[in-house]
PAZAPA-4460 file (N, C-alpha, C; in steps of 0.05 Angstrom, whole numbers, plus 32768, in hexadecimal, padded with zeros to 4 digits):
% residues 311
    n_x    n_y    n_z   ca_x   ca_y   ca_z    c_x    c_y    c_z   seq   type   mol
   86F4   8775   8766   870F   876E   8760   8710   8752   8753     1      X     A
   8704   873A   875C   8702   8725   874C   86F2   8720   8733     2      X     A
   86E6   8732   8736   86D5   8734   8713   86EE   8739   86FC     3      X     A
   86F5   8757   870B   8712   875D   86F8   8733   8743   86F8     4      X     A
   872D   8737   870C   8744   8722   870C   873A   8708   86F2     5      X     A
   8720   8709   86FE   8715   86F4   86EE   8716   86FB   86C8     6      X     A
   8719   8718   86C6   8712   871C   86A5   8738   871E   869B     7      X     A
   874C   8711   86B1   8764   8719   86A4   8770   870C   8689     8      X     A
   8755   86F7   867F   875E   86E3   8667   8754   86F4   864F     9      X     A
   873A   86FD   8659   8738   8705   863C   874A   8719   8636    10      X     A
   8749   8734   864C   8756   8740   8641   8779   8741   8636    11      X     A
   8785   872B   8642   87A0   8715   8645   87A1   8720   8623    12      X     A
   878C   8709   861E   8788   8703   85FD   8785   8717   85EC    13      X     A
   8779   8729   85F5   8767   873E   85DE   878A   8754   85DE    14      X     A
   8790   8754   85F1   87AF   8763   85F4   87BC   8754   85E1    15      X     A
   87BE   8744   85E3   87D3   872B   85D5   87CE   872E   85B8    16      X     A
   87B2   8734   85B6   87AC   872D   8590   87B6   874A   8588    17      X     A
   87B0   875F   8597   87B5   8778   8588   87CC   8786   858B    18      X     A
   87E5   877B   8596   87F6   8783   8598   880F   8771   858F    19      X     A
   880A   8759   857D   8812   8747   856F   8820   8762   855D    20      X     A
   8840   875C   8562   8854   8764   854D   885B   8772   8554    21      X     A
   8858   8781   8567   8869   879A   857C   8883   879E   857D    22      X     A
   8889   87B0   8576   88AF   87B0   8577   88B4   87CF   858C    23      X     A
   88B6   87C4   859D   88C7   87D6   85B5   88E6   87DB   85B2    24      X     A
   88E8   87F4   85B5   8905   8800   85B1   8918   87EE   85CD    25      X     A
   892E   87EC   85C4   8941   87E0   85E0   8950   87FA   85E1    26      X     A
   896B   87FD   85FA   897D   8818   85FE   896E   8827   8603    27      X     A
   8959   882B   8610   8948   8844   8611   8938   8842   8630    28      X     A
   8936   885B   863D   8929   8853   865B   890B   884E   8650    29      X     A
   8904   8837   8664   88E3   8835   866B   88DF   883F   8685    30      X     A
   88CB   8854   8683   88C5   8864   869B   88A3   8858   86A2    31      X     A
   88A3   8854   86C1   8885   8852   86C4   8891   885A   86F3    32      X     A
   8874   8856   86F9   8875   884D   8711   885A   8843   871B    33      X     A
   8863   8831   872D   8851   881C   873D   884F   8800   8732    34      X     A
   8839   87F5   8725   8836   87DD   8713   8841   87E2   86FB    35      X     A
   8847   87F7   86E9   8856   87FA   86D2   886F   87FD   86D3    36      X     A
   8875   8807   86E8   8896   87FF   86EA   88A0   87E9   86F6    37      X     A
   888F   87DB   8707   8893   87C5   870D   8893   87B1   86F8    38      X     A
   8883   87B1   86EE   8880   87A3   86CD   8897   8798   86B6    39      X     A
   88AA   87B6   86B8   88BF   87B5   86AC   88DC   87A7   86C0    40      X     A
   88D4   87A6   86CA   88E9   8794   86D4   88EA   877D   86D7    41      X     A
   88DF   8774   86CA   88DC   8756   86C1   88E8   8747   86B3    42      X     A
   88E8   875A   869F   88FC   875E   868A   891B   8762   8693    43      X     A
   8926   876E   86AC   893E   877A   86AB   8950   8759   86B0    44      X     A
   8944   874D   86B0   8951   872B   86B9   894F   8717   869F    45      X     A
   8943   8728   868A   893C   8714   8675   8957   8718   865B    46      X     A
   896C   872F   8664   897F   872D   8658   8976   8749   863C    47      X     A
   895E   875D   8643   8952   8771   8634   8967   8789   863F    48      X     A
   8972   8795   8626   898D   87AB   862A   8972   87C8   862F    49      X     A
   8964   87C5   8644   8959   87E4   8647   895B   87E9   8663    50      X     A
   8952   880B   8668   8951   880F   867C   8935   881C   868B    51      X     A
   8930   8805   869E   8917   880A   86AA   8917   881F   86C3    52      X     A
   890B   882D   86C0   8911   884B   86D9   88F0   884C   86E7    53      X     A
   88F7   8853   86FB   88DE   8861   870F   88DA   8881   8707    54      X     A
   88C6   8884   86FF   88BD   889F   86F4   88C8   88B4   86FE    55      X     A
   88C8   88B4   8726   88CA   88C5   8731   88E4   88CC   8735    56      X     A
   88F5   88AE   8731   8910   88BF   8735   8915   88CA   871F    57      X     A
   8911   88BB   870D   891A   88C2   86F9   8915   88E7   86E9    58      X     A
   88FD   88EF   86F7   88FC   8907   86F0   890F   8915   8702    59      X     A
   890C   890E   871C   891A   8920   8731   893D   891F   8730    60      X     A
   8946   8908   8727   8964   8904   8723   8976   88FE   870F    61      X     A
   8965   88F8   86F6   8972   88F3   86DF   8970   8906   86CE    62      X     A
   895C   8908   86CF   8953   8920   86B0   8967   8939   86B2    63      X     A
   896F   893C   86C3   8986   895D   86CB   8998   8956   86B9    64      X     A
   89A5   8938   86B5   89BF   8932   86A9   89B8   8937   868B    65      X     A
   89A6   8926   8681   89A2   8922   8663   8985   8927   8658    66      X     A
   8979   8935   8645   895A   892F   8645   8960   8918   8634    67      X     A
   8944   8906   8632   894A   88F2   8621   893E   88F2   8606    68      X     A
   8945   88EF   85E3   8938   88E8   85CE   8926   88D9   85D4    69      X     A
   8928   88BD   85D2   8914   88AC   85DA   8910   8899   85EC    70      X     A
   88F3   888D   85F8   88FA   887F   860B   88D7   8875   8608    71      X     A
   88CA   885E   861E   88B7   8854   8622   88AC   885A   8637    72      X     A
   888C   886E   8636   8885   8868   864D   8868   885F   8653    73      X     A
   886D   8858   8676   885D   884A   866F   8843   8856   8691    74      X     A
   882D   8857   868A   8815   8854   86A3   87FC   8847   8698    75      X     A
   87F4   8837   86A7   87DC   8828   869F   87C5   8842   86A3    76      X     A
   87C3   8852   86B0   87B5   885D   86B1   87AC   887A   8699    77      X     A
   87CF   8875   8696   87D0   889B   8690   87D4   88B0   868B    78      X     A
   87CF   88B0   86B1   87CC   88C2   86BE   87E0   88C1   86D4    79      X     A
   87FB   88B3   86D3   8810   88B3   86ED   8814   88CE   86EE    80      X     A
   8817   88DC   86FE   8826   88FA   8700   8843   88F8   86F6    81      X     A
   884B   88E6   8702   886F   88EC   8700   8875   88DE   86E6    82      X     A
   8868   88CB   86D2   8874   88C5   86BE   8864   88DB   86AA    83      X     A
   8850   88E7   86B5   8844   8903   86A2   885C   8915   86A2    84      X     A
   8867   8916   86B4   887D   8930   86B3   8891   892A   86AC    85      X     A
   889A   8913   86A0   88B6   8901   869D   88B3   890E   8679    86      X     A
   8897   8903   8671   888E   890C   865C   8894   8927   8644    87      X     A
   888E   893B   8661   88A5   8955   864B   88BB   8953   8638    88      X     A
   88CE   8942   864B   88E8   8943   8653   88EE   8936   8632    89      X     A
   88E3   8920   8629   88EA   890D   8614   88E0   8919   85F9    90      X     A
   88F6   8916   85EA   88E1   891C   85CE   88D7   8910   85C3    91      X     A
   88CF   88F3   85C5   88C9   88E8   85B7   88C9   88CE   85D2    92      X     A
   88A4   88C1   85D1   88A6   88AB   85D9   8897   88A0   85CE    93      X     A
   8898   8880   85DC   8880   886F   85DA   886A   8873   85F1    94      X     A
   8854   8876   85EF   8843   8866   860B   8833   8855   860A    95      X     A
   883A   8846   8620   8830   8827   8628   881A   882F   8634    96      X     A
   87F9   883B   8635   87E1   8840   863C   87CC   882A   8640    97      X     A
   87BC   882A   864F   87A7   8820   864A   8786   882D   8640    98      X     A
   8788   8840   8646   877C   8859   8645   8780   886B   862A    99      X     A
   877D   8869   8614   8792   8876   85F4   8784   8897   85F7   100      X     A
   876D   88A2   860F   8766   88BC   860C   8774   88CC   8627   101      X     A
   8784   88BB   862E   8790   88BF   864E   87A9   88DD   8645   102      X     A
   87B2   88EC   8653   87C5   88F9   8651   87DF   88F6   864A   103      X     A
   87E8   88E1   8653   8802   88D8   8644   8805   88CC   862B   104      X     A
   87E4   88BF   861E   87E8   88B5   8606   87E3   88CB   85FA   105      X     A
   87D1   88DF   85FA   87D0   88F5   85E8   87EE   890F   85F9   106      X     A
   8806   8906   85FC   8811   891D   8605   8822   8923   85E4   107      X     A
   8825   893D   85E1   8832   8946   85CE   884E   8938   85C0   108      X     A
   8856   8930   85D2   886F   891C   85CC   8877   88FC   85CC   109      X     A
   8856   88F9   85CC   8853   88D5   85C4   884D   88CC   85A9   110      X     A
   8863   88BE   85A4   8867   88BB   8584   885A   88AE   8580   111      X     A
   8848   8895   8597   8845   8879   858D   8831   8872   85AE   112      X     A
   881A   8868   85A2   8807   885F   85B9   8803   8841   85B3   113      X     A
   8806   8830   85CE   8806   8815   85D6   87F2   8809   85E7   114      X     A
   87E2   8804   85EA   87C7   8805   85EA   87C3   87EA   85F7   115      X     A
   87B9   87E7   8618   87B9   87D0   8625   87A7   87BC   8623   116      X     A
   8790   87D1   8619   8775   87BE   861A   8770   87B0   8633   117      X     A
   876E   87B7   8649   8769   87AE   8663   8754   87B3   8672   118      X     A
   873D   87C7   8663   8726   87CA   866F   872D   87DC   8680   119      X     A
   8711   87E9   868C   8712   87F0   86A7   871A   87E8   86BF   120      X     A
   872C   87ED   86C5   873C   87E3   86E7   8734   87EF   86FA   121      X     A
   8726   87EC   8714   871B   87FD   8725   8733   87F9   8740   122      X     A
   8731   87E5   873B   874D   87DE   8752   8760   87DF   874F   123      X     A
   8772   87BF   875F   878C   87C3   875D   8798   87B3   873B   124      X     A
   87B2   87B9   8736   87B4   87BA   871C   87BC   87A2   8718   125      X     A
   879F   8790   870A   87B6   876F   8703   87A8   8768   86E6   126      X     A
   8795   8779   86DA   878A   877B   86BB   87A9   878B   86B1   127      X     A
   87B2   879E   86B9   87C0   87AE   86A8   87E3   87AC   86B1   128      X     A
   87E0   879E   86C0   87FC   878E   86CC   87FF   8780   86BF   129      X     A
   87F6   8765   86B7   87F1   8755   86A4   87FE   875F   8683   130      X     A
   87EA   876F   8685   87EE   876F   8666   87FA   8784   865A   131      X     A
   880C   8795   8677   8827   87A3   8673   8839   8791   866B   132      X     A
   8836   8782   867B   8853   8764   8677   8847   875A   865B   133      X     A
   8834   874C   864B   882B   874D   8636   8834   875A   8619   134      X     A
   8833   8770   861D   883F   8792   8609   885E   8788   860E   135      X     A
   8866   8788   8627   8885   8788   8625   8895   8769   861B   136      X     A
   8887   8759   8628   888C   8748   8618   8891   873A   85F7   137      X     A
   8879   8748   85E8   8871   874B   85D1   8884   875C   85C7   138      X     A
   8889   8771   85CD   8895   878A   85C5   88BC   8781   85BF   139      X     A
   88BD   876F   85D3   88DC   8768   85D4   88E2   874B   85C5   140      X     A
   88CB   8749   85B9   88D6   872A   85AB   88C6   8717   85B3   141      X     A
   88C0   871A   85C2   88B5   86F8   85D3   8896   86EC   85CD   142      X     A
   8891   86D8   85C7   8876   86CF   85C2   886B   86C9   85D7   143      X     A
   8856   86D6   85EC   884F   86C7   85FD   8830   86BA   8604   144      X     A
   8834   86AA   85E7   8812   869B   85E5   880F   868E   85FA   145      X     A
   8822   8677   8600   8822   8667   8612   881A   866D   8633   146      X     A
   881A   8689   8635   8818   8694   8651   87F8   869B   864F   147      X     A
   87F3   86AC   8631   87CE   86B0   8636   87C5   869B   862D   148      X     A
   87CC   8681   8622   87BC   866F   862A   87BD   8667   8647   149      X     A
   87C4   8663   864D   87C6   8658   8673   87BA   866E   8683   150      X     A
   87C2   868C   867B   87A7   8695   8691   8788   8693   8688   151      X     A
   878B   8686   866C   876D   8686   866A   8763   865F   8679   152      X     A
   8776   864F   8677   8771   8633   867F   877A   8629   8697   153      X     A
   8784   8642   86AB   8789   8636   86C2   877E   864A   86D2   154      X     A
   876B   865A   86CB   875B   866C   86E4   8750   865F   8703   155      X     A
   8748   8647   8705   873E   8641   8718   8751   863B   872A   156      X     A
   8772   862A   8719   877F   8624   872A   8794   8632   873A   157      X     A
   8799   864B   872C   879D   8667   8736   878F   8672   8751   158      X     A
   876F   866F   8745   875D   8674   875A   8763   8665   877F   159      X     A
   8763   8655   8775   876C   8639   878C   8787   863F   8798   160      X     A
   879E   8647   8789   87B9   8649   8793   87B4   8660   87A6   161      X     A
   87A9   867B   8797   87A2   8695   87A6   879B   8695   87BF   162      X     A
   877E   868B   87BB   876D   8681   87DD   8784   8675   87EE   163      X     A
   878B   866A   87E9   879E   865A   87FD   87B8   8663   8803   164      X     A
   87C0   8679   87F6   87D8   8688   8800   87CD   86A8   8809   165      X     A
   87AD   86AE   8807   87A7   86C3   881B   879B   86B9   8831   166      X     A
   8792   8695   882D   878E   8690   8846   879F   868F   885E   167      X     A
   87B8   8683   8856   87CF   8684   8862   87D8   869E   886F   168      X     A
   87D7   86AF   885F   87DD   86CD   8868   87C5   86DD   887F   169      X     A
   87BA   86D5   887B   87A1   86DA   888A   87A2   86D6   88A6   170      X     A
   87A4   86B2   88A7   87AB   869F   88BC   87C2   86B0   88CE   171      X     A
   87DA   86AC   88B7   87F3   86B4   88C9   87EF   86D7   88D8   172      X     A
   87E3   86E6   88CC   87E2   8702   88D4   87DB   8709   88EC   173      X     A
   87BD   86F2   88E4   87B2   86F6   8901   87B8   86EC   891A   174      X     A
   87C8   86D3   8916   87D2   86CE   8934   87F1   86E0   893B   175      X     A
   87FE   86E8   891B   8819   86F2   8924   8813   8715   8925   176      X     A
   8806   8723   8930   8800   873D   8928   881B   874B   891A   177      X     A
   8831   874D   8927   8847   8756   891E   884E   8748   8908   178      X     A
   884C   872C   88F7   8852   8720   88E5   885C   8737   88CB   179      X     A
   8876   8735   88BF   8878   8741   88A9   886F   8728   8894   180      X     A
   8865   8730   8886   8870   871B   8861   887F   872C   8856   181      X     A
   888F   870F   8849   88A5   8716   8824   8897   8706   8819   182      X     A
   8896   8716   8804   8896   870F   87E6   88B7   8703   87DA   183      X     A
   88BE   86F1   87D0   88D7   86F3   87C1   88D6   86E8   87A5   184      X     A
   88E9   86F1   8799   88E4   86E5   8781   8900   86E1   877B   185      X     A
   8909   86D0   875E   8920   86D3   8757   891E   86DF   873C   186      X     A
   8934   86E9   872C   892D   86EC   8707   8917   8709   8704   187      X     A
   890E   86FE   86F3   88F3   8709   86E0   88E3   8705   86FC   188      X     A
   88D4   86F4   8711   88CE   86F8   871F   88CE   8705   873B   189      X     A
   88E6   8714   873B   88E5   8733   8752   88D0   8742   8749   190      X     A
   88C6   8747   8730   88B9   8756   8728   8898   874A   8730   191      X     A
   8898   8730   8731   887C   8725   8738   8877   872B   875A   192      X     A
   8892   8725   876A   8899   8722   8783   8885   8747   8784   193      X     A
   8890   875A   8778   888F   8779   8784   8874   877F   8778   194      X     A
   8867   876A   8765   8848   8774   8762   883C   876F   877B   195      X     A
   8842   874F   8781   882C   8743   878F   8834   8754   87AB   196      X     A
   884A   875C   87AF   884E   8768   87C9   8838   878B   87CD   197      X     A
   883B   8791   87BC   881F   87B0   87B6   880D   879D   87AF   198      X     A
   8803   8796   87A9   87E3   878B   87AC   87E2   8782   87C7   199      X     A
   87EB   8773   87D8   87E1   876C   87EE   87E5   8780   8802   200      X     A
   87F9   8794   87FB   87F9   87A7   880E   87E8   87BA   8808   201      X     A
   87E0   87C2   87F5   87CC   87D1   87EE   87B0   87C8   87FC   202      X     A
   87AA   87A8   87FA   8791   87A0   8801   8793   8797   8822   203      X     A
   87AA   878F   8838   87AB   8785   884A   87B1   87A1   8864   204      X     A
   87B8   87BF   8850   87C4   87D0   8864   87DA   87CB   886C   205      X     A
   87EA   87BC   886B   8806   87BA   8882   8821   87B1   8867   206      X     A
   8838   87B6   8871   884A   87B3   885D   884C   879B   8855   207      X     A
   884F   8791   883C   8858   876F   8836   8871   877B   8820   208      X     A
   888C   8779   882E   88A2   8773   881E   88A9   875B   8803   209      X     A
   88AE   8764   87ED   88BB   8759   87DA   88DB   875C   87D6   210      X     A
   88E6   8749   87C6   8900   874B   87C0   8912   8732   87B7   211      X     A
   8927   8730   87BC   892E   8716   87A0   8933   8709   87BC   212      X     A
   8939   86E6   87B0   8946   86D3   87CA   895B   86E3   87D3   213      X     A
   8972   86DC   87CA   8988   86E8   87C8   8991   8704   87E5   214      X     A
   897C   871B   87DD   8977   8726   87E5   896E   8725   8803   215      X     A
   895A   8710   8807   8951   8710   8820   8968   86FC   8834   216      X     A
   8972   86F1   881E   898A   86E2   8834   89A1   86F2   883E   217      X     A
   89A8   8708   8830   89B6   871F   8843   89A6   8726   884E   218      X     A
   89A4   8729   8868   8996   8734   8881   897C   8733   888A   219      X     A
   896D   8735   8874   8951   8731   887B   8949   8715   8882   220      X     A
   8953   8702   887E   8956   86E8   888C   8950   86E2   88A9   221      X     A
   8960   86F7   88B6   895B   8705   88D6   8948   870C   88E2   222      X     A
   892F   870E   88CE   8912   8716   88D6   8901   86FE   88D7   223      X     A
   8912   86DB   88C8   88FE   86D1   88C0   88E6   86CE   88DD   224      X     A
   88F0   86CA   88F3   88DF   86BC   890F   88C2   86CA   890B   225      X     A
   88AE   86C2   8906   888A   86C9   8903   888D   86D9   88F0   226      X     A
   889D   86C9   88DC   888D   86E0   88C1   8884   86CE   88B1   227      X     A
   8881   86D6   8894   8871   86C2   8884   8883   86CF   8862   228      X     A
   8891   86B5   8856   88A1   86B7   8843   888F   86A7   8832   229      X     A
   888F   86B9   881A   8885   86AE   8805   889C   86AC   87ED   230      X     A
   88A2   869A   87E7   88AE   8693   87C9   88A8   868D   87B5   231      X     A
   88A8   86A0   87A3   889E   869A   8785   88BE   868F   8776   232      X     A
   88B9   8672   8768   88C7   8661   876A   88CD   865A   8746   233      X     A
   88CF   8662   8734   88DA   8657   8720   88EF   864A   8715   234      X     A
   88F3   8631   8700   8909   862A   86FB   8920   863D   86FB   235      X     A
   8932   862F   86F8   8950   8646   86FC   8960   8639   870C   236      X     A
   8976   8655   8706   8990   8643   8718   898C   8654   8738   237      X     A
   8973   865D   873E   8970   8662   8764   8955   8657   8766   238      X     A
   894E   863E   875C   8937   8628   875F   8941   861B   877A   239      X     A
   8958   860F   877B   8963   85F9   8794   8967   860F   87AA   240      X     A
   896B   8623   87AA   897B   863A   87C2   895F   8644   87C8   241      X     A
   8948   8647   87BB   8931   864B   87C4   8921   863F   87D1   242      X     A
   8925   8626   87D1   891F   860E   87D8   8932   8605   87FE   243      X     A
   8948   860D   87F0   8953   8609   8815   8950   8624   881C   244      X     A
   894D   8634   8818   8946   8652   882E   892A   864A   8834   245      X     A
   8914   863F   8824   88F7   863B   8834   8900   862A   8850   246      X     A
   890D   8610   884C   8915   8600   8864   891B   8610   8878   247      X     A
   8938   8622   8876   8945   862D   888C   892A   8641   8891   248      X     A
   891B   8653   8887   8910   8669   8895   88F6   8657   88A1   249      X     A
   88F3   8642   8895   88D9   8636   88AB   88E3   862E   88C6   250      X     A
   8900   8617   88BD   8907   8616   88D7   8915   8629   88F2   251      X     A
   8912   8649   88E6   891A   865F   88F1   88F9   866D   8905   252      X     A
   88EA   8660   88FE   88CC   8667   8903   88BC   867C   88EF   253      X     A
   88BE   8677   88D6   88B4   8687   88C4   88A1   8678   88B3   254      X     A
   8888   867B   88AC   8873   866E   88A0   8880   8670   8885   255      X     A
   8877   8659   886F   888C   8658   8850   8873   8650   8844   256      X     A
   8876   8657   882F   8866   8649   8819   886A   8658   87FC   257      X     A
   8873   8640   87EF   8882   863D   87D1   8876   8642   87BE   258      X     A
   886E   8653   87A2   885F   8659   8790   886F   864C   8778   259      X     A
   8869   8635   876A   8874   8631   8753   886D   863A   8733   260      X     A
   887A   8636   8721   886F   863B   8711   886E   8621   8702   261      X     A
   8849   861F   86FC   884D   8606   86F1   8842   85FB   86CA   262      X     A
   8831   8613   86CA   8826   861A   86B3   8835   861E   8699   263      X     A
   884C   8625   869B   8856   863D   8682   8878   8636   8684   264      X     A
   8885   863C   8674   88A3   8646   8669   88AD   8659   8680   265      X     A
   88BD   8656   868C   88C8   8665   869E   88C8   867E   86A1   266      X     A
   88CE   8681   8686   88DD   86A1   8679   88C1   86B7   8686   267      X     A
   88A0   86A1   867B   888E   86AE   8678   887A   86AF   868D   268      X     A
   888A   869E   86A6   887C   869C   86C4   8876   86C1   86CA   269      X     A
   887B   86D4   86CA   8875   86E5   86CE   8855   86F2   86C6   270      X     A
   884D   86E5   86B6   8836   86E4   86AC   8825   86DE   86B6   271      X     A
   8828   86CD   86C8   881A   86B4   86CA   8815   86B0   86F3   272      X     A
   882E   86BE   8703   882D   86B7   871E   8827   86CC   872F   273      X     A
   881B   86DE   871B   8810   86FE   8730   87F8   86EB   872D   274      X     A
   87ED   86D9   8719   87CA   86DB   8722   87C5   86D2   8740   275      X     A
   87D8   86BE   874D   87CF   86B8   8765   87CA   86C7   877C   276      X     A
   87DB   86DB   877B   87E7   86F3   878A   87C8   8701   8791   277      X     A
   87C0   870C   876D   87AC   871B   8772   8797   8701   8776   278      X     A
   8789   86EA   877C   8777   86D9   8786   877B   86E7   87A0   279      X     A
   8790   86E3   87AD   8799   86E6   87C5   8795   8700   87D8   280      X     A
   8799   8717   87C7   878C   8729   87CC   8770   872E   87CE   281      X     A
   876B   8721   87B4   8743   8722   87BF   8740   8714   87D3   282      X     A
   874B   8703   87E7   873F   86EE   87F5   8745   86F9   880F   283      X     A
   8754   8708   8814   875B   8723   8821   874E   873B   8829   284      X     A
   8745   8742   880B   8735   8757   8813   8718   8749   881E   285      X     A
   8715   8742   8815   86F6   872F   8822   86F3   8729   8845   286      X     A
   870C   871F   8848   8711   8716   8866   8714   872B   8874   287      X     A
   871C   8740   8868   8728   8758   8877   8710   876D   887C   288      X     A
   86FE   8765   8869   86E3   8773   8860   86F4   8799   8851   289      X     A
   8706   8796   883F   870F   87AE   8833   86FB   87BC   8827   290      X     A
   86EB   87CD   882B   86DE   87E0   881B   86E9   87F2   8801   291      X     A
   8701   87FB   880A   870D   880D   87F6   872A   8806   87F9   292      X     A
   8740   8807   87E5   8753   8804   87DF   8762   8823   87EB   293      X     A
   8751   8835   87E9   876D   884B   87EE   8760   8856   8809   294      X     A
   8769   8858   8818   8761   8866   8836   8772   8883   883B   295      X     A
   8789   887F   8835   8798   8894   883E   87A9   88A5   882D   296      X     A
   87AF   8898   8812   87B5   88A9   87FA   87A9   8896   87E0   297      X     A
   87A0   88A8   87CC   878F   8899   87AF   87A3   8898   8798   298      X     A
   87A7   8895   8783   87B4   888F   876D   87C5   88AC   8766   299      X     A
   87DA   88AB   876A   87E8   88C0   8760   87E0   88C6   8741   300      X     A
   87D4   88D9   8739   87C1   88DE   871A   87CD   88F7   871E   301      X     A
   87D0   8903   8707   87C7   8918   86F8   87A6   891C   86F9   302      X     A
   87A3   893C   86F9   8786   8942   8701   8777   8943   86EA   303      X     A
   8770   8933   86D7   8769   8923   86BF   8750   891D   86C6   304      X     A
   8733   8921   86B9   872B   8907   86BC   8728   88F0   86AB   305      X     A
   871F   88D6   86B8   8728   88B4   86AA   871B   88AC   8699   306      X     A
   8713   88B0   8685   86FF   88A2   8674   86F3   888F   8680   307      X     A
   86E7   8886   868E   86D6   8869   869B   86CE   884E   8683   308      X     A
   86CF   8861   8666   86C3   884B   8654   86D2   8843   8638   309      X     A
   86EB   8842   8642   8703   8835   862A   8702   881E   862F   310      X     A
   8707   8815   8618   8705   87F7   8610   872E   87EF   860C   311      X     A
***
């Protein structure tokens, strides 16, 4: 997992150079699930007129009303089942792939293949997480040099932030066995908040909730006593309210610790504050001694097999 954490610059960059000039349709659903639909919602705070859908409902409860002309979809892999079947439904899409021999980029009704360049991912997804947000970024206007320079010039200090917020998690778990964590985020960063929250649950076994400030101050507030709140913290107008909910939930008995963004343009912190997350997860799995990532269910795929050697 840290080999692949460690290569997220180049491939940051090599994404970045070849997908220079991208024009993504707006008014149109983007369908994915897990890290690719999480992805797109990053965007839904940045003031972008689309609509980002979960594959599965979206097959199971929307498609009855309308089929759709066009729309974006998206699996790093592929191979999602439920955005493969979403697939029929449209006449005409884009897909956001990493994989260009995968099933959804060759499905009959993809007008247009988008191509992640993320290498082989064996784990959890922060090569092709990355540089989903990357494509979408690019795709909607936005330049975001300034973000792949910084994951290529601030790797170590990422590295450093990580260790020390899975040390923390580590620490707190083991003396609080019941301990929940949140993730929160505000903005463009809910979407960072609900990565980092599946990667550590993926790698720790036990639930770690995500969700906006806002959000956890209706009611979930009530849980803070032995839990452990993490805030991912960007400028904005819920910088100060983020800032006094860490106070109140420490002095409620809840472990706190603040993630800023210090590298980058606000807009483009999303880029930039999963890398700690996933440090954090490796430092995790190590302590935890994780052998394998899936124990009890594997990657919802289509029965495909993966090419192992796309570039």
């Amino acid at each position: 997992m840290k080999d692949e954490v460690f290569e997220i610059p180049y491939r940051a960059e090599l994404c970045y150079k070849k997908n220079k000039g991208l024009i993504l349709p707006e008014d149109v659903p983007y369908i994915g699930m897990g890290a690719s639909h999480i992805a797109t919602q990053a965007f839904r705070y940045m003031g972008i007129n689309f609509f980002p859908e979960k594959a599965a409902e979206y097959f199971n409860y929307l498609l009855k009303y309308k089929e759709p002309d066009k729309g974006v979809l998206i699996s790093q892999s592929g191979q999602s089942s439920e955005t493969i079947w979403c697939a029929d439904y449209f006449k005409s899409f884009i897909a956001v792939v990493n994989n260009e021999k995968s099933a959804l980029g060759n499905h009959p009704n993809c007008s247009k293949k988008v191509l992640l360049y993320s290498g082989v991912e064996n784990h959890i997804a922060t090569k092709t997480y990355i540089n989903t947000l990357l494509v979408l970024y690019l795709g909607f206007g936005f330049d975001p040099a300034e973000a792949v320079e910084a994951l290529k010039k601030y790797q170590t200090g990422f590295e450093e932030v990580g260790t020390e917020i899975g040390a923390k998690i580590y620490s707190r778990t083991k003396r609080k066995k019941r301990c929940c964590v949140y993730i929160l985020g505000n903005g463009p960063n809910v979407a960072t908040a609900k990565v980092a929250a599946l990667v550590l649950s993926q790698v720790m076994r036990r639930p770690v909730l995500s969700m906006s400030v806002s959000q956890y101050e209706h009611g979930f507030i009530e849980t803070a006593k032995d839990s452990m709140v993490i805030a991912i913290n960007h400028e904005g107008r819920e910088h100060n309210r983020t800032k006094k909910l860490l106070k109140k939930v420490n002095s409620a008995g809840a472990e706190t610790y603040e993630l800023c963004n210090k590298y980058v343009e606000s807009i483009f912190s999303p880029l930039t504050l999963p890398i700690p997350f996933y440090f954090a997860a490796e430092y995790l799995s190590q302590k935890l001694k994780v052998k394998t990532l899936f124990q009890v269910g594997d990657k919802v795929v289509s029965k495909v097999t993966i090419d192992k050697n796309y570039e």
